[in-house]
C-alpha positions as CSV (number, residue, x, y, z in Angstrom):
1,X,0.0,0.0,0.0
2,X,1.5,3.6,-0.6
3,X,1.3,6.3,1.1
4,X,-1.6,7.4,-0.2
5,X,-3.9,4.8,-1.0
6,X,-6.6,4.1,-3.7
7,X,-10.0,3.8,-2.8
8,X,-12.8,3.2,-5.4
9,X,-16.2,4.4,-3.7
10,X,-19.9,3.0,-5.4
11,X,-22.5,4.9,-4.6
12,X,-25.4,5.7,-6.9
13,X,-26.1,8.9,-5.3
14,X,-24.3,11.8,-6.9
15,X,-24.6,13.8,-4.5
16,X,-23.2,11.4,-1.6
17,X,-20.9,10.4,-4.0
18,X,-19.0,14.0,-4.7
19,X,-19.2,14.5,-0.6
20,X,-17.5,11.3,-0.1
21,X,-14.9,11.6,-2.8
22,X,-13.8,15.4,-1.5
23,X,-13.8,14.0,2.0
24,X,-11.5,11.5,1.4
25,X,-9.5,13.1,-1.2
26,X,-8.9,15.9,1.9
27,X,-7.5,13.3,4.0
28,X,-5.6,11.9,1.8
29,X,-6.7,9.1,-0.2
30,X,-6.7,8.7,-4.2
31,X,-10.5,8.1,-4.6
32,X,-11.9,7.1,-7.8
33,X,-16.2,6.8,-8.3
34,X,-18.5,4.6,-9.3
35,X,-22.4,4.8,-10.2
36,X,-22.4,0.4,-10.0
37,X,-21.4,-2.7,-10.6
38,X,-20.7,-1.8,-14.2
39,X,-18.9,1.5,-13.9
40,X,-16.7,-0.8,-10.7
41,X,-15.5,-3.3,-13.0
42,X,-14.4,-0.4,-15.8
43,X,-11.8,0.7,-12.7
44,X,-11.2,-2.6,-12.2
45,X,-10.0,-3.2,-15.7
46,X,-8.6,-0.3,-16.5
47,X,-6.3,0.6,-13.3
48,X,-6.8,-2.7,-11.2
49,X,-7.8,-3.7,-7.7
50,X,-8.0,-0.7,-5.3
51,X,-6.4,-1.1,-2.0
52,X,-9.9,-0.8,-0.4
53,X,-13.9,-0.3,-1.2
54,X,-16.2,1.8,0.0
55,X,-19.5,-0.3,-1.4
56,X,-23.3,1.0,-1.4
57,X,-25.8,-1.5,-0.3
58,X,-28.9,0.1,-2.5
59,X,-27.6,0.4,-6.3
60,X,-30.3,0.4,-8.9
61,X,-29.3,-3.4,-11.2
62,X,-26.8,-5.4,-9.7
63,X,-26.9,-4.6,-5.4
64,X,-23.9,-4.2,-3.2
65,X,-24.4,-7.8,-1.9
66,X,-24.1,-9.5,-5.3
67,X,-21.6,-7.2,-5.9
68,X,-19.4,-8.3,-2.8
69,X,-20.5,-11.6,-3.4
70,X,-19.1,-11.7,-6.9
71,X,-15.7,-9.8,-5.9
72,X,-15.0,-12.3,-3.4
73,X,-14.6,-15.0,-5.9
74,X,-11.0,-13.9,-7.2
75,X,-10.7,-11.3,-5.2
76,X,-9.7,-10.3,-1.5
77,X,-9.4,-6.7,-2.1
78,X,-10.9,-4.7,1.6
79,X,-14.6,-4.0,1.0
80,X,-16.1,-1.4,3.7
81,X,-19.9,-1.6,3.1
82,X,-22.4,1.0,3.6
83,X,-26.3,0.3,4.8
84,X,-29.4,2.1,4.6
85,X,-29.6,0.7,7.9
86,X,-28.3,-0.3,11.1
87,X,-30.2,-3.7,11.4
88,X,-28.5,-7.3,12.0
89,X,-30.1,-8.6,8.9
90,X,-28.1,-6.2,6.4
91,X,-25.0,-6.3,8.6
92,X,-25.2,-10.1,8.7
93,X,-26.0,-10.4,5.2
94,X,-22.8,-8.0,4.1
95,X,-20.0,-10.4,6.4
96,X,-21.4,-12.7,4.7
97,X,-21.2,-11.9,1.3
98,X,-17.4,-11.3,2.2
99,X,-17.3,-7.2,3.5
100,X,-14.6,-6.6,6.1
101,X,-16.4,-4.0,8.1
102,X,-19.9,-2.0,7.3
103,X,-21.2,1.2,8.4
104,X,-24.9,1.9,8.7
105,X,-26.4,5.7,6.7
106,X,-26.5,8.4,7.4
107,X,-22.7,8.7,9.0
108,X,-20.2,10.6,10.4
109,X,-17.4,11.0,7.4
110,X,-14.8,10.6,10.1
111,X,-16.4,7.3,11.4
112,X,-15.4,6.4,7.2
113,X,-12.3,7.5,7.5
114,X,-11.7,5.6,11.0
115,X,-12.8,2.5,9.6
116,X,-10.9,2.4,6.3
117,X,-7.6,3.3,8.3
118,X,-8.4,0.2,10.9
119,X,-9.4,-2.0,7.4
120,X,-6.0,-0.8,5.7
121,X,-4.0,-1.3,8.8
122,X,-5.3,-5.2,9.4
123,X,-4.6,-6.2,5.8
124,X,-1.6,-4.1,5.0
125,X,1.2,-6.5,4.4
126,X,4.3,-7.0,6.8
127,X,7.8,-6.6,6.1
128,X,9.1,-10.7,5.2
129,X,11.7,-10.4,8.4
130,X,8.8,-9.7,10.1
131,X,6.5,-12.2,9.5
132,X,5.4,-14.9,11.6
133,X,4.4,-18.6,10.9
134,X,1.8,-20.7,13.4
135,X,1.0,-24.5,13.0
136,X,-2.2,-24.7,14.5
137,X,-3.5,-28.6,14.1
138,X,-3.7,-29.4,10.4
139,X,-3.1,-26.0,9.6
140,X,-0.8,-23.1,9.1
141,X,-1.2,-19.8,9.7
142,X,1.1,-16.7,8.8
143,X,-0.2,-13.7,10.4
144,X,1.1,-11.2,8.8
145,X,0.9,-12.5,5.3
146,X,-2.1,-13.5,6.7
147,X,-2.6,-16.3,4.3
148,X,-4.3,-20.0,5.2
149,X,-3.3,-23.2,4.2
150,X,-3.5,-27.3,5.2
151,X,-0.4,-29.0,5.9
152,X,0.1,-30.0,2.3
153,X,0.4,-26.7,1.1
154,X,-3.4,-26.7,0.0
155,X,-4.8,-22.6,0.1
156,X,-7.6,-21.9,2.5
157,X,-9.4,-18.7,1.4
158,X,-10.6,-16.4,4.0
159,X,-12.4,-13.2,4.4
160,X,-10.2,-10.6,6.0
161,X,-12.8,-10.4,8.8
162,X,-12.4,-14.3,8.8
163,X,-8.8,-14.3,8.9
164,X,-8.8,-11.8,11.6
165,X,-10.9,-13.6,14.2
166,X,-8.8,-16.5,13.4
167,X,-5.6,-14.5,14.3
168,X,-7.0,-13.9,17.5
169,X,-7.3,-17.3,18.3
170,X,-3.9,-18.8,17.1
171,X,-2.3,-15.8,19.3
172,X,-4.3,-17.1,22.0
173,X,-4.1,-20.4,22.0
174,X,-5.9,-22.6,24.9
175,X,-8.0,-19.3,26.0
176,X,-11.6,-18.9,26.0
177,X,-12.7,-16.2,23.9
178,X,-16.2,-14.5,24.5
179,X,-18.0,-12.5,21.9
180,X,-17.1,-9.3,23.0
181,X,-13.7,-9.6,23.4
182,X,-13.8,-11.0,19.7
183,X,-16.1,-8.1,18.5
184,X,-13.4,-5.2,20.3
185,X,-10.0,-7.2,18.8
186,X,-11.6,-7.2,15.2
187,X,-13.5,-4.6,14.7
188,X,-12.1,-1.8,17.6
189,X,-15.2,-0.9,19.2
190,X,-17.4,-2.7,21.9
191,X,-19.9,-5.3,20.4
192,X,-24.1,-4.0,20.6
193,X,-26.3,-6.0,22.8
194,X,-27.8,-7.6,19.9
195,X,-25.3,-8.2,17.5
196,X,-24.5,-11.7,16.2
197,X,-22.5,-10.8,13.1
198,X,-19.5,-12.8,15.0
199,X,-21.7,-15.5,15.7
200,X,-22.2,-15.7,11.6
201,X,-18.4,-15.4,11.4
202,X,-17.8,-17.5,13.2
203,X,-19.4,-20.1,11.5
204,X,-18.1,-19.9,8.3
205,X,-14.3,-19.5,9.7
206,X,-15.0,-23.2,11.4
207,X,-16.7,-24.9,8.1
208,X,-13.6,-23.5,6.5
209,X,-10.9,-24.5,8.3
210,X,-12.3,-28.1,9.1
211,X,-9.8,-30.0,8.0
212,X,-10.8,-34.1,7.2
213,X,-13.4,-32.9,10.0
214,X,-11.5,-32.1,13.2
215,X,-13.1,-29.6,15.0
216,X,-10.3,-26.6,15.3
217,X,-12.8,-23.9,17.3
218,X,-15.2,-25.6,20.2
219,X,-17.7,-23.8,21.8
220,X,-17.5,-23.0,25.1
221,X,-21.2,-23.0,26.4
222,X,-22.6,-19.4,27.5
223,X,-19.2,-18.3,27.5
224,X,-17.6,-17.9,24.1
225,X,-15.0,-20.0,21.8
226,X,-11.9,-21.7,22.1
227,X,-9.0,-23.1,19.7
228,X,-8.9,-26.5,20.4
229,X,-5.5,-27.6,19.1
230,X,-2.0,-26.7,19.9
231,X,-0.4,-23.9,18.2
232,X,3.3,-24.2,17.5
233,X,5.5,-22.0,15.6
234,X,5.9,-23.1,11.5
């Protein structure tokens, strides 16, 4: 990522759109637009994948969850979703489409800004020196290249919000985790009452990382989750 990275923002709305594109270019991003899907995939072939998304629910055609959905199929480029609303259901349905974070209208532009910096920051890539390796049960795990794969070299492909809840556990290794302390290490604020997006993360992380069916991540009954193999360093 430079220093100044490129964020493509889709959002129907002109005038949102203009806003949001000043904003951002005023603290420093490179911010190309997009009406939908089909003006997206012009910047996509023309200048290539963005180092993050800023990705409207409600577009006229194609929405922002088939959108997401069909990004995440070659793609793991940072997708920031914004809602018409605040409610589980859309937040749900974005994580699990793919989105890394979302962000419910009207909003604060700073709150956007906040969010893409945390997004960047998680998925920014590490200096090779740096980097550390995990074995944890059938699989490996490098943090900071924060890639995924069985023993046999075989690539598990994970969301970044996947990939971060399973960094917390791999750091962690033996501890029961609850919800909320999941919710604060991944997404830097303190989890609502009601929300069960980690929950729907979490299921999807464990159906993925099953390997020939051992559990990796047990449940821990009214409490939270655990990582139920040793980790040891790859």
């Amino acid at each position: 990522m430079t220093d100044m990275p490129r964020v493509v923002v889709v959002e129907d709305d002109p005038e949102i759109r203009t806003l949001v594109r000043d904003y951002l270019r005023r603290q420093g991003f490179r911010v190309d637009i997009a009406d939908g899907g089909a003006g997206l995939d012009r910047l996509l072939a023309q200048y290539g994948p963005p180092d993050l998304i800023v990705l409207d629910v409600m577009l006229p055609g194609e929405d922002g969850f088939a959108i997401c959905r069909r990004l995440r199929v070659a793609s793991r480029v940072p997708i920031i979703m914004l809602t018409a609303r605040g409610d589980d259901i859309d937040r749900i349905l974005g994580l699990e489409m793919g989105a890394d974070d979302y962000l419910a209208k009207p909003f604060n532009p700073r709150e956007l800004v906040a969010r893409m910096r945390a997004v960047l920051r998680r998925t920014e890539p590490q200096p090779i020196a740096d980097r550390r390796r995990f074995a944890a049960g059938p699989i490996t795990v490098d943090l900071d290249a924060r890639s995924v794969a069985t023993a046999e070299g075989r690539p598990i492909d994970l969301t970044g919000a996947e990939f971060d809840l399973l960094a917390c556990f791999v750091t962690r290794p033996g501890r029961v985790l609850s919800r909320d302390q999941l919710m604060d290490w991944t997404r830097g604020r303190r989890a609502e009452a009601l929300d069960r997006t980690i929950d729907v993360q979490m299921s999807r992380l464990r159906k993925k990382i099953e390997v020939g069916g051992e559990p990796l991540i047990k449940t821990a009954r009214g409490v939270g989750y655990v990582l139920a193999v040793a980790v040891t360093e790859a």
